[in-house]
C-alpha positions, 0 to 999 in steps of 0.5 A: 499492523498489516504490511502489503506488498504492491504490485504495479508492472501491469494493470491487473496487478495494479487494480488487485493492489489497490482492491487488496488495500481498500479491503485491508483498510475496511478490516483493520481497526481505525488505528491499526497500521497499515505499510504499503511496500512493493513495485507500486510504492515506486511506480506511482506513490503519488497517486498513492499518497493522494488515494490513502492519505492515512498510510505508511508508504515505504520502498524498502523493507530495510525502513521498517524499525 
């Protein structure tokens, strides 16, 4: 399992999320999961939804079990 934490308040910090991961998904093996947390999830989940359809978004740490 991989949790990454996004970042989305300004450019830069958007496009190394979205790097961060690609490279994540590229390294786990396929059934491995991946949780996105952050700023991002919030500022544009859809656009990450869309991107990385195979993913567990969540807001707040508290959903994880």
């Amino acid at each position: 399992m991989a949790v990454i934490n996004t970042c989305g308040f300004i450019d830069v910090a958007k496009k190394n999320s979205i790097s961060l991961i690609k490279d994540m998904l590229n390294r786990c093996p396929h059934n491995a999961t991946v949780i996105l947390i952050g700023c991002l999830v919030r500022i544009d989940r859809q656009m990450l939804e869309k991107k990385f359809m195979d993913l567990h978004i969540i807001e707040h740490l508290e959903q994880l079990d």
